[in-house]
RODO-2510 file (C-alpha; in nm, 4 decimals, decimal comma):
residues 116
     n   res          X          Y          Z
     1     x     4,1899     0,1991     0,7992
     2     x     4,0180    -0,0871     1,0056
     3     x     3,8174     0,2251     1,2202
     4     x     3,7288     0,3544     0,9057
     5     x     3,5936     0,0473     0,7610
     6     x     3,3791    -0,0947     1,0499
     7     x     3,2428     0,2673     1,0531
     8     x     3,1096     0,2487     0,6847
     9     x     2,9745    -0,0628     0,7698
    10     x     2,8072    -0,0045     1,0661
    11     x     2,6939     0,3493     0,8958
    12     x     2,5357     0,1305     0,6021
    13     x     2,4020    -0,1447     0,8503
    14     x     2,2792     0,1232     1,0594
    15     x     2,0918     0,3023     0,7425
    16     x     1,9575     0,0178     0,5917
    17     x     1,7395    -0,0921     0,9012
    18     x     1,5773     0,2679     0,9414
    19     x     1,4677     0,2426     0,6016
    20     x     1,2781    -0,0856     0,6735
    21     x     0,9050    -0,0483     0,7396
    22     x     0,8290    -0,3487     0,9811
    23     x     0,5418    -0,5900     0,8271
    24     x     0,2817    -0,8532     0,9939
    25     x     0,1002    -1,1491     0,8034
    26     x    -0,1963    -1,3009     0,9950
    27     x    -0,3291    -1,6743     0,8277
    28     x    -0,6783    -1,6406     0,7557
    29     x    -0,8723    -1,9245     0,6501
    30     x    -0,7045    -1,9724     0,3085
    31     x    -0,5513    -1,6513     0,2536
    32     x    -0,2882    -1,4482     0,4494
    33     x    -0,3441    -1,1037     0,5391
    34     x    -0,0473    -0,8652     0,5605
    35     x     0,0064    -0,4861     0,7013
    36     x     0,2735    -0,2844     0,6366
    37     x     0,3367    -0,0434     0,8951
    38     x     0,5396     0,3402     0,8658
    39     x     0,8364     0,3733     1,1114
    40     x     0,5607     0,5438     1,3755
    41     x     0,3774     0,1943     1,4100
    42     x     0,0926     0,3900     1,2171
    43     x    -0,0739     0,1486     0,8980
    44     x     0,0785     0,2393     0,5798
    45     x    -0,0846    -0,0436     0,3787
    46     x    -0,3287    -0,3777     0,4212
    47     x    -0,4604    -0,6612     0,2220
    48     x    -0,4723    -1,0152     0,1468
    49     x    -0,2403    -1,2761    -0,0116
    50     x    -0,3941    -1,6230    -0,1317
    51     x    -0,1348    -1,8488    -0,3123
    52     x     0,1452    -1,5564    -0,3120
    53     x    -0,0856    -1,3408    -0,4970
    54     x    -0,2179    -1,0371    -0,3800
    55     x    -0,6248    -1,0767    -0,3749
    56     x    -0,9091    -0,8991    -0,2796
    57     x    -0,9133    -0,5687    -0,1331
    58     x    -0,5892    -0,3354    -0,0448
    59     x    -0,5767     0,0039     0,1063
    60     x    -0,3505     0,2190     0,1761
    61     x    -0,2929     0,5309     0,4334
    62     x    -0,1034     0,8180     0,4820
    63     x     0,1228     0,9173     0,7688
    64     x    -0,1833     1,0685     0,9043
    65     x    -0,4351     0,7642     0,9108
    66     x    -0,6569     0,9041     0,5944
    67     x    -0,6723     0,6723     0,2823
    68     x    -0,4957     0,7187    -0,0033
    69     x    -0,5641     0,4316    -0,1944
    70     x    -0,8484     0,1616    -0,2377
    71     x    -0,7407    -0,1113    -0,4883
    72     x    -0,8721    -0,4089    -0,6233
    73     x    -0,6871    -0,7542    -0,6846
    74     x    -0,8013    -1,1220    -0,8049
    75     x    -0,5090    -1,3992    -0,8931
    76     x    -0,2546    -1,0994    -0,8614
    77     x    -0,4453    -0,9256    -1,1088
    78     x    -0,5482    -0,5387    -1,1314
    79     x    -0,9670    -0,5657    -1,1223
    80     x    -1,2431    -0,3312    -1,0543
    81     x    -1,2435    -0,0092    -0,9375
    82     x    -0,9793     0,1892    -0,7741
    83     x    -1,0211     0,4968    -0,6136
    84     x    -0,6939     0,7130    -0,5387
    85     x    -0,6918     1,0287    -0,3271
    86     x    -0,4806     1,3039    -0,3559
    87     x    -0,5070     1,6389    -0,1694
    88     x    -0,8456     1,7860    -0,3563
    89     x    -0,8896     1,4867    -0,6259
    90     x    -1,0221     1,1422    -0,6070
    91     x    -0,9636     0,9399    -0,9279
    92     x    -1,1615     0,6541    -1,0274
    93     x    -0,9228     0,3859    -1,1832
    94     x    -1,0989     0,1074    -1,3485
    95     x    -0,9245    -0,2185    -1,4598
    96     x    -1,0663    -0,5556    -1,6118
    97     x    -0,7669    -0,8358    -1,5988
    98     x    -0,5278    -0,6215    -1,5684
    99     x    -0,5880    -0,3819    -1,7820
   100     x    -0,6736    -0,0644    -1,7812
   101     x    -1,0040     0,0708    -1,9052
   102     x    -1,0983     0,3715    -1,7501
   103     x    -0,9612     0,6837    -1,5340
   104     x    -1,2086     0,9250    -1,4225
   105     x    -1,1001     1,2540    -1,1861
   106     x    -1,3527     1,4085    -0,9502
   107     x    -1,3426     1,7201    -0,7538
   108     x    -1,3431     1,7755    -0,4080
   109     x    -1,7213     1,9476    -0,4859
   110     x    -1,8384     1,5585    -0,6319
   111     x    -1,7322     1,3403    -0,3686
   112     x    -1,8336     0,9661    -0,4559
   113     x    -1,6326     0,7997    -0,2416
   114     x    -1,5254     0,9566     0,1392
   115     x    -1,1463     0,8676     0,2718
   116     x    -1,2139     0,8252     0,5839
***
């Protein structure tokens, strides 16, 4: 029963740390930036912290190194455009304090913004 035990545990121990994507924070003037990196070392996300708020700009990446997401913060607040990629769509995600406002989709054939 013991053998059985400290193999669940070290099973679930085990488990729980490949599931963990490692992160950095870097101090920068007043604010902190962080990245969160996949398993592979590749960037998975980056952006700013100022007071324990997420601030300014954030993107994140795919496996793969292309965006996937620009995003906007101020105080820890949604703001500004957004711009989301997905395969053959961009959408344009606009948000004043928080809020949501505006979505607009564009094709691959209207390309605004570039993801790379």
């Amino acid at each position: 029963m013991k053998k059985i035990i400290a193999l669940l545990l070290l099973l679930t121990v085990t488990i729980s740390n490949a599931q963990k994507d490692s992160v950095t924070f870097e101090k920068s003037e007043d604010m902190v930036k962080a990245t969160y990196y996949y398993q592979d070392g590749s960037i998975k996300e980056q952006g700013f912290f100022k007071d324990k708020k997420l601030t300014g700009q954030w993107v994140s990446f795919n496996k793969q190194g292309e965006k996937t997401m620009l995003a906007n913060y101020k105080e820890g607040k949604k703001v500004g455009k957004w711009f989301v990629w997905d395969k053959k769509l961009l959408k344009e995600i606009n948000y004043v304090d928080n809020k949501l406002v505006a979505v607009k989709n564009w094709s691959e054939h209207a390309r605004l913004a570039s993801n790379k």
